[in-house]
N, CA, C and O atoms as a CHARMM CRD file, in Angstrom:
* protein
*
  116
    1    1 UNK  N    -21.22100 -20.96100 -75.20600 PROA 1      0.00000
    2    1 UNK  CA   -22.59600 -20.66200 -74.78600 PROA 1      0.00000
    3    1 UNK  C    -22.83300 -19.14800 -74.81300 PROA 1      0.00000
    4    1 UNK  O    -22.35900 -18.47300 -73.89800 PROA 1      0.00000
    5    2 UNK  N    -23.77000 -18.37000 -76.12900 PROA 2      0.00000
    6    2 UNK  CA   -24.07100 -17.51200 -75.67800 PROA 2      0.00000
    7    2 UNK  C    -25.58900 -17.08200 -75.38400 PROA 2      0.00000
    8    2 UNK  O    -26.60700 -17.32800 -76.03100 PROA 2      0.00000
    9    3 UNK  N    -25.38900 -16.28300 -74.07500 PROA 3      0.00000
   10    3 UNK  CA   -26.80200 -15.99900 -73.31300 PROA 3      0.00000
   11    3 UNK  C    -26.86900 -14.58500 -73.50400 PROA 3      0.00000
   12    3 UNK  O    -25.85000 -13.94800 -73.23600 PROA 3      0.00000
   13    4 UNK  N    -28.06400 -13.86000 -73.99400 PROA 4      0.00000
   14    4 UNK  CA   -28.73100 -12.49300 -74.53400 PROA 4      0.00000
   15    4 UNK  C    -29.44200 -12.68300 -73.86300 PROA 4      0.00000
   16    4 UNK  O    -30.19000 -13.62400 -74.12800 PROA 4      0.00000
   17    5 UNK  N    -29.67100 -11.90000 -72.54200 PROA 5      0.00000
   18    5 UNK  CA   -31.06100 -11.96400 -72.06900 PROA 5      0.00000
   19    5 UNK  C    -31.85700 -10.73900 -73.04700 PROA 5      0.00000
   20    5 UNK  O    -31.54700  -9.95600 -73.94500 PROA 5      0.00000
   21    6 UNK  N    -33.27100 -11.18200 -72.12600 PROA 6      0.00000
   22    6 UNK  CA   -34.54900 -10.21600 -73.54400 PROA 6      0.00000
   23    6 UNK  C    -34.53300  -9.01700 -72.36500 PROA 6      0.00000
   24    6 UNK  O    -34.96400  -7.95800 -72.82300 PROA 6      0.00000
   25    7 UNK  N    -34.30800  -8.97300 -71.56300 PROA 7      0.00000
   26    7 UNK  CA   -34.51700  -7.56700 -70.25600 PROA 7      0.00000
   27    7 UNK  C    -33.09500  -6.31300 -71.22000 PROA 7      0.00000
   28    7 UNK  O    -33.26100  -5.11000 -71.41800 PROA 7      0.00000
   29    8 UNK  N    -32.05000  -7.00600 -71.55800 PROA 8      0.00000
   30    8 UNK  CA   -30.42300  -6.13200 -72.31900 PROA 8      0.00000
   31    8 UNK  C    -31.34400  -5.62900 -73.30800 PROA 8      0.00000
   32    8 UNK  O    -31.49900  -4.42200 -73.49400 PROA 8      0.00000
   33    9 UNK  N    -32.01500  -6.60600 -74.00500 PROA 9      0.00000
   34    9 UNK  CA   -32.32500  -6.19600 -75.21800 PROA 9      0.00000
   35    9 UNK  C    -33.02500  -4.77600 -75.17400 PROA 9      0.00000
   36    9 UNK  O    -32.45800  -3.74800 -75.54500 PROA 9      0.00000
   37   10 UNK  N    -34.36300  -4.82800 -74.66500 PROA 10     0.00000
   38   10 UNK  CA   -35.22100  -4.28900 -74.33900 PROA 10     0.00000
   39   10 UNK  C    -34.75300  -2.73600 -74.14900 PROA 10     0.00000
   40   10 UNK  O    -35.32300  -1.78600 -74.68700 PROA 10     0.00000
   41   11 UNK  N    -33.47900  -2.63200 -73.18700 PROA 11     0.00000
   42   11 UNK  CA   -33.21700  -1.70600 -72.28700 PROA 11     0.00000
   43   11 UNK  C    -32.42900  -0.92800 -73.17800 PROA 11     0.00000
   44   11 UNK  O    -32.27700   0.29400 -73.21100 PROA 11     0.00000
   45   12 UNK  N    -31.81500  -2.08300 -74.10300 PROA 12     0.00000
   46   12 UNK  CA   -30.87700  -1.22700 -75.04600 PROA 12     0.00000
   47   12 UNK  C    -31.68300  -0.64700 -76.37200 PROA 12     0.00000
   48   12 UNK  O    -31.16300   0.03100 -77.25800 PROA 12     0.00000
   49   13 UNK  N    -32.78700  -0.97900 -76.32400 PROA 13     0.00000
   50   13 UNK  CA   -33.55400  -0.66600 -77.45100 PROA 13     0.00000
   51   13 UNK  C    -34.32300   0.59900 -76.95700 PROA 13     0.00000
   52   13 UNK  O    -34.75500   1.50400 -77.67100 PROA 13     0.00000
   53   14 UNK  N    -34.39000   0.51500 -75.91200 PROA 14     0.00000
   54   14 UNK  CA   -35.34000   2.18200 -75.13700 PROA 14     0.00000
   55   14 UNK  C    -34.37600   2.75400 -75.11000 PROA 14     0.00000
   56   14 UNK  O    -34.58200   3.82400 -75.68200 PROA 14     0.00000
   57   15 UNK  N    -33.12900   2.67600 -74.68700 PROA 15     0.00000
   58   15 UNK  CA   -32.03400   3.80800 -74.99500 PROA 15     0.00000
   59   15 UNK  C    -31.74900   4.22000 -75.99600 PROA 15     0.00000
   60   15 UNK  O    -31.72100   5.44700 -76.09200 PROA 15     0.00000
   61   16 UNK  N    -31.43300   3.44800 -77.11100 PROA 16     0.00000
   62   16 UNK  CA   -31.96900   3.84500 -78.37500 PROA 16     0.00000
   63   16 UNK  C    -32.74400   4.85600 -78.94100 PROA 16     0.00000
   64   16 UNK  O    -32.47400   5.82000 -79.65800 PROA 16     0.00000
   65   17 UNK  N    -33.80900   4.39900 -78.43500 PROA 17     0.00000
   66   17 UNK  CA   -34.97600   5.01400 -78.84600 PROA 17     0.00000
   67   17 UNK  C    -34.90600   6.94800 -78.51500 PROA 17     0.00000
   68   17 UNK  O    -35.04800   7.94500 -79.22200 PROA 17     0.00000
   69   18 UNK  N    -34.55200   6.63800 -76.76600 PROA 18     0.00000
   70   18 UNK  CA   -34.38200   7.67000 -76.05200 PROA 18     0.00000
   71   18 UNK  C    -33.32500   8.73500 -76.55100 PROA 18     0.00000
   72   18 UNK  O    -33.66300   9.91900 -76.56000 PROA 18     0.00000
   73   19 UNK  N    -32.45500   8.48100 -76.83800 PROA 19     0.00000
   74   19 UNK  CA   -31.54700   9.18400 -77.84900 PROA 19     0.00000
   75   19 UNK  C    -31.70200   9.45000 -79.12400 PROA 19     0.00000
   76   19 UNK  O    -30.92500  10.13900 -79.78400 PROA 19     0.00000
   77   20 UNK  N    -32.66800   8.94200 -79.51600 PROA 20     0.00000
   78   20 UNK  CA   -33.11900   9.16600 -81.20100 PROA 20     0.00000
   79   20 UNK  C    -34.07000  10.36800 -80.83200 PROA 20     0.00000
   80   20 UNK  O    -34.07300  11.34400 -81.58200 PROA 20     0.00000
   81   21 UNK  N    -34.94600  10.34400 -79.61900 PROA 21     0.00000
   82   21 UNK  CA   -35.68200  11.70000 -79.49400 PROA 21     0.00000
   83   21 UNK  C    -35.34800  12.40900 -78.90900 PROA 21     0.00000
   84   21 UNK  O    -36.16000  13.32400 -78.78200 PROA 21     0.00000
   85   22 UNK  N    -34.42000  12.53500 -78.36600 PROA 22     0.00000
   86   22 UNK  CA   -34.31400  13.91700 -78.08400 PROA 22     0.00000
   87   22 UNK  C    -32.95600  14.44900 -78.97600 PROA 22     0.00000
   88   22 UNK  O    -32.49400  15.56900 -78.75800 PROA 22     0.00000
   89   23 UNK  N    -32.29400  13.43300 -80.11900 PROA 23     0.00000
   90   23 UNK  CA   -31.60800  14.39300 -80.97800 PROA 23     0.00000
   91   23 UNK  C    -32.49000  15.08600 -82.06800 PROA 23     0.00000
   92   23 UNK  O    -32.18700  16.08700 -82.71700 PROA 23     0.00000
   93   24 UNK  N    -33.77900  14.26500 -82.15000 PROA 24     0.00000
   94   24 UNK  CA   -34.52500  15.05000 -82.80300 PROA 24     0.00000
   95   24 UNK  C    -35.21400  15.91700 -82.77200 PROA 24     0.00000
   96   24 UNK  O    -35.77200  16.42700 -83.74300 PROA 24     0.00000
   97   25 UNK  N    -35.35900  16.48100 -80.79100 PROA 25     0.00000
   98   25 UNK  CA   -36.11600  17.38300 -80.72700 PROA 25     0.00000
   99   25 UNK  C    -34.90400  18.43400 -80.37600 PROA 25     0.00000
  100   25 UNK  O    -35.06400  19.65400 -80.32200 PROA 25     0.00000
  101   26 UNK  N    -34.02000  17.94500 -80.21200 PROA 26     0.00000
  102   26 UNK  CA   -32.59100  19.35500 -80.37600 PROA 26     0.00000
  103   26 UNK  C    -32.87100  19.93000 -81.96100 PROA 26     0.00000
  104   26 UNK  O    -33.01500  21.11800 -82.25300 PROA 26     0.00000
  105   27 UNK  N    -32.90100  18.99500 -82.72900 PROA 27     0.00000
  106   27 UNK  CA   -32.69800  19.29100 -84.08200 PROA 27     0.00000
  107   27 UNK  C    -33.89200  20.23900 -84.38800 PROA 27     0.00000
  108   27 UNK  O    -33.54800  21.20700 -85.06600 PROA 27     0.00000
  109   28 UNK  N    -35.00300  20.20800 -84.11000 PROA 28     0.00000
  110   28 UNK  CA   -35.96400  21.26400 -83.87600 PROA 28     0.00000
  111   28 UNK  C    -36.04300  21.92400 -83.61200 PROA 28     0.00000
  112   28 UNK  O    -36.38700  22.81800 -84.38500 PROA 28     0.00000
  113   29 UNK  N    -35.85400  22.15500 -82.48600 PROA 29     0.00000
  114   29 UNK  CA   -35.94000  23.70800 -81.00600 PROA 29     0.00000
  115   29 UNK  C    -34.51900  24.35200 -81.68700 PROA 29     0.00000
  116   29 UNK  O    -34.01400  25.37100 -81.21500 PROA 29     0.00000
């Protein structure tokens, strides 16, 4: 039985996200 809740998903996808911008605003500044 595997269970993925959609709340992991979510959370791991804004962290994601969250780390994609601000290596890109290092990569800038």
């Amino acid at each position: 039985m595997k269970r993925i809740p959609i709340i992991d998903i979510r959370s791991f996808v804004l962290l994601l996200i969250l780390v994609l911008i601000i290596s890109f605003v290092r990569l800038y500044s």
